[in-house]
N, C-alpha and C positions, 0 to 999 in steps of 0.2 A: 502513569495512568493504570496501567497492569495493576503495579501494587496496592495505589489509592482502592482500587475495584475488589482487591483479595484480602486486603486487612479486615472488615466485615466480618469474613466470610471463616476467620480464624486464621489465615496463611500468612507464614512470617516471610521475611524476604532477605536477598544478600545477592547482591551485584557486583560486576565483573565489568569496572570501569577505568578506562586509560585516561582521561580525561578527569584535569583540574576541574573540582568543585562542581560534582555533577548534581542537577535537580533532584538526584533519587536522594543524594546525602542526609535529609532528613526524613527518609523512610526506612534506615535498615542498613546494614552494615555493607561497607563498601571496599571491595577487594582492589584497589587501586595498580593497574598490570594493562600491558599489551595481552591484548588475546590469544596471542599462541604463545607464552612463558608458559613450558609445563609445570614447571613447581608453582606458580601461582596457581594455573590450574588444579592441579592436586591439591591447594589449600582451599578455593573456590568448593570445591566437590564435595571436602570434608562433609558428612552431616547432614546433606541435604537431599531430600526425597524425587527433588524433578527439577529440571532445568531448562528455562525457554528464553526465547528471546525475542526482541520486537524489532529488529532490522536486518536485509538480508545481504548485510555485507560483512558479518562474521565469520573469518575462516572457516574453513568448513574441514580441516584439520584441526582444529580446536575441538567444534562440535562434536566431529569421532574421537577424538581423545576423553570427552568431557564422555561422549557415550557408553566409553568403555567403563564407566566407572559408577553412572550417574544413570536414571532414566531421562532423554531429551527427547522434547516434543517442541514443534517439529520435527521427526527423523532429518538428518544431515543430508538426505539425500535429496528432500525437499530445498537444502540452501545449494544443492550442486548443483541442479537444475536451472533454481532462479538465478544465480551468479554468473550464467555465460546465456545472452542473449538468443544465441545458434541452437545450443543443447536445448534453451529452452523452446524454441518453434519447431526442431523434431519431436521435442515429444510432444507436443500438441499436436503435431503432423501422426504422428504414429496410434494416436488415441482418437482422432478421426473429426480435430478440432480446429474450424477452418482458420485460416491465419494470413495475411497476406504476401503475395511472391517475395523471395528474401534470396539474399545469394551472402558465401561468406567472401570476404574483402583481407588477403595476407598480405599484399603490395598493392606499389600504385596502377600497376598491368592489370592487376587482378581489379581495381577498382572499375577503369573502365571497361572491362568485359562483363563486370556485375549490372555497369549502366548498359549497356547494348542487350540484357535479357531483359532487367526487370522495368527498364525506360524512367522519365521523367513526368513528373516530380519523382523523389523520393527523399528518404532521409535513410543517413548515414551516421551510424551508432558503434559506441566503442560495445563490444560485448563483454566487457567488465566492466564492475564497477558503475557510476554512473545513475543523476537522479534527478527529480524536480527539473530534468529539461538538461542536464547537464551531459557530457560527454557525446552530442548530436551536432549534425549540420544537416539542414534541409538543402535539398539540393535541386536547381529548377531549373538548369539549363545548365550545358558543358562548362560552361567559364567556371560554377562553381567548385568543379571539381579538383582542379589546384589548390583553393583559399580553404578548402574544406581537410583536403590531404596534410597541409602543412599543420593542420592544429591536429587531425586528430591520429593522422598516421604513427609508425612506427609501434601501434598497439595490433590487434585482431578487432580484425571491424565487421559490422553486416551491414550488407545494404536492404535498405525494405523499401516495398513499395508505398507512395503516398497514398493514402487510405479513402478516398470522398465518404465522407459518413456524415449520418444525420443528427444523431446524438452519440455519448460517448459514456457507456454506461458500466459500471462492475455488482458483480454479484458474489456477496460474502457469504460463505459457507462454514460451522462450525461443527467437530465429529469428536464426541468423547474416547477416552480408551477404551469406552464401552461397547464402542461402536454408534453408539447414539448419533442424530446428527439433527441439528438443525441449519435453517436457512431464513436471512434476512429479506424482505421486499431488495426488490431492483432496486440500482441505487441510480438517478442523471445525475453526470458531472459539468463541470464544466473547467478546460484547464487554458493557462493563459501564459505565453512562455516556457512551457511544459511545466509548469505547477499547477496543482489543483487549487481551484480558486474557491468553489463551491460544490453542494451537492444539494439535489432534494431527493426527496420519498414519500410517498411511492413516486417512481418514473411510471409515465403515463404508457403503455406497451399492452401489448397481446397474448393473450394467454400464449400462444405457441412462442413465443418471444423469450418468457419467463421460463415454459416449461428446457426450453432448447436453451438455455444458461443455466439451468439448473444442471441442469444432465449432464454438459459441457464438464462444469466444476467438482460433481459426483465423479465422474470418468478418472479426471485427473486425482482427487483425493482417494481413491483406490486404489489406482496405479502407485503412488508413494507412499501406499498405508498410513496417511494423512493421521494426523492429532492435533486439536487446535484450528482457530479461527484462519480462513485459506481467502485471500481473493484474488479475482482475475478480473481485470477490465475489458471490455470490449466496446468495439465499434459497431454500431448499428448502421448498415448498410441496404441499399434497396435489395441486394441478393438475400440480405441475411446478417448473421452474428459472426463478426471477424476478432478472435483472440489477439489482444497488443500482448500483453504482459502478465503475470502472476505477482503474487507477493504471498509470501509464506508466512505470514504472521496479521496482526490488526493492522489494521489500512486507515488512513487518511480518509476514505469515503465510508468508512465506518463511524468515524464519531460521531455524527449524529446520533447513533444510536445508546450513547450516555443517558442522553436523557429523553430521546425520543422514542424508543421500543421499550417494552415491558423488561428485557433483557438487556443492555449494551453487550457488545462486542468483547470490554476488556474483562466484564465477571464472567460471561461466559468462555472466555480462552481459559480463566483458572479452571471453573469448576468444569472445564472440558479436558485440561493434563493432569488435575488430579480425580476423574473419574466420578465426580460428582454429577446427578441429576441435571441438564440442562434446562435453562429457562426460555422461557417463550420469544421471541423474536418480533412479535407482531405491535404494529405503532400504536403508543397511548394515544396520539389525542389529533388523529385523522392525519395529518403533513407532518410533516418535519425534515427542517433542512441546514446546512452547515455552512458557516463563511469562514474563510483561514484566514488570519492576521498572518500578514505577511512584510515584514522591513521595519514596522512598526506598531505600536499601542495606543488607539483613540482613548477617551479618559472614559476611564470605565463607569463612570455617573450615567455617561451617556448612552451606552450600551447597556445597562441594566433598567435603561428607562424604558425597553423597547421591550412591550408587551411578549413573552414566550422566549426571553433570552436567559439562557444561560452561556458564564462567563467560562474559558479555563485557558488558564495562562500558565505559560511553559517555562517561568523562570531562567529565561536564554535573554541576552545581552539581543537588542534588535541591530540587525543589519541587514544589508539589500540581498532579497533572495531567501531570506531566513523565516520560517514558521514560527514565527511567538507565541502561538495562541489559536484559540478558534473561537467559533460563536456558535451553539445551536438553537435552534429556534421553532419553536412548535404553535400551529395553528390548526383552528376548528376545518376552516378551507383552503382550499388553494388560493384564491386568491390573496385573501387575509397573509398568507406565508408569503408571497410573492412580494407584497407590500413590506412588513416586515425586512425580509430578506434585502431587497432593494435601499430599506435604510441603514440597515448594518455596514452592505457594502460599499453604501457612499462614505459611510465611517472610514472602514476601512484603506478605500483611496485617500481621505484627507489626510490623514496621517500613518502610510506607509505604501502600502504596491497592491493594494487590493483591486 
């Protein structure tokens, strides 16, 4: 979607993929390599002006390597951060970003001394690796604390506190090498098994709401001399804005804005690493909201019959748990989108996990 977004725009493309028959294959020349082979890297680099990427579980030894060579945006120090859960709530800790009680988990002793500060509920999370709901155990009472150790033990774990929150919101920020920056509306989500199932925009919130996520994720993109599209989710809480997570790169609660902002997400990350003008952020046509196909694919007659849908399909084999696809969809009012939305995603239940 990066590329689809940059070709326009004149930017040619060359990917750095370990992975049989990847979707990008018919956009641009594909370096076919595990991530940290230096001589691939070295051939990957040849030639090439900037180098980014859209997921954050790229070595991050690669990325300094790639750096030494290459301009990359994200800086690497942006994927060190998001790749260890712990690293990542001190620095939010440290930047004055609230977060909820967390303790780190190296043995089973250590687990339950983590439960006797931060109490029950909570979840329990590997701090590597780990996504769409994966590498977690919610944990509600002592008994789970055994069935949860045996799956996820024998890694570096955190415990976090369970959150009560009202909605579950993130806010995407974009900052050129020029410094420039723009910022999208709030995004509500909605996640289901820890996948995000949906999103709308605007989320209905408070100026001091907005203003206090914005600032949140300005704070953080300074501290990492940030480049490129940054988001952070958060938990809307009666106290206040509670930071879960980052992501260093386009986000899942971004797509909407393909077709639903003057801007999307993915033209704006180019012309954001290669120092181009940034474009506007603000929603065409009053709402717009996003459904992820998720395990499987409705026949797309039927989703294109739905007034404000656009389609984009990920060329990925469906299987349970798997993002195939999304829908966004745009309307005059809220209501109008909610309706919509609501049909999309009975789509999407009937044939797969939506």
């Amino acid at each position: 979607m990066l590329a689809l977004a940059g070709r326009p725009l004149g930017a040619r493309f060359r990917f750095l993929e370990p992975a049989d028959d990847p979707p990008v294959g018919e956009l641009g020349e594909v370096e076919k390599s595990p991530y940290d082979d230096p001589e691939a890297l070295e051939r990957f680099a040849s030639g090439l002006d900037v180098v980014t990427y859209e997921f954050e579980n790229v070595p991050v030894v690669a990325a300094r390597e790639l750096a030494s060579r290459v301009s990359v945006h994200p800086a690497p120090q942006a994927l060190d951060v998001a790749q260890d859960r712990w690293h990542e709530k001190e620095t939010f800790r440290a930047l004055g970003i609230p977060v909820a009680p967390c303790r780190r988990v190296d043995d089973q002793s250590g687990l339950a001394s983590a439960v006797s500060e931060v109490g029950l509920p909570a979840v329990l999370k590997t701090r590597r690796l780990g996504y769409d709901g994966k590498g977690q155990a919610v944990l509600r009472s002592t008994e789970d604390l055994d069935p949860a150790w045996e799956r996820l033990g024998g890694r570096p774990l955190i415990l976090e506190a369970f959150v009560p929150f009202r909605r579950e919101l993130s806010c995407l920020m974009v900052r050129s090498t020029t410094g420039e920056t723009r910022v999208w509306p709030l995004v509500e989500n909605r996640h289901q098994g820890g996948i995000l199932r949906v999103s709308r925009v605007p989320a209905l919130e408070s100026r001091e709401v907005t203003q206090a996520a914005e600032a949140h994720v300005g704070r953080l993109m300074d501290h990492l001399e940030y480049v490129g599209v940054l988001a952070v989710e958060f938990f809307e809480t009666e106290e206040g804005l509670v930071a879960n997570e980052m992501a260093p790169r386009v986000h899942n609660s971004g797509h909407w804005s393909q077709d639903g902002a003057e801007t999307g997400q993915f033209e704006n990350h180019i012309r954001a690493i290669l120092g181009l003008p940034l474009g506007s952020t603000g929603i065409r046509d009053g709402w717009a909201g996003m459904v992820n196909l998720i395990g499987g694919i409705p026949p797309v007659e039927q989703i294109l019959a739905c007034p404000g849908a656009r389609l984009h399909l990920y060329d990925k084999t469906p299987r349970r748990g798997r993002k195939v696809g999304h829908v966004n969809l745009s309307a005059p009012t809220r209501d109008a989108l909610e309706e919509r939305m609501a049909r999309i995603e009975a789509l999407a239940r009937s044939f797969g996990e939506g």
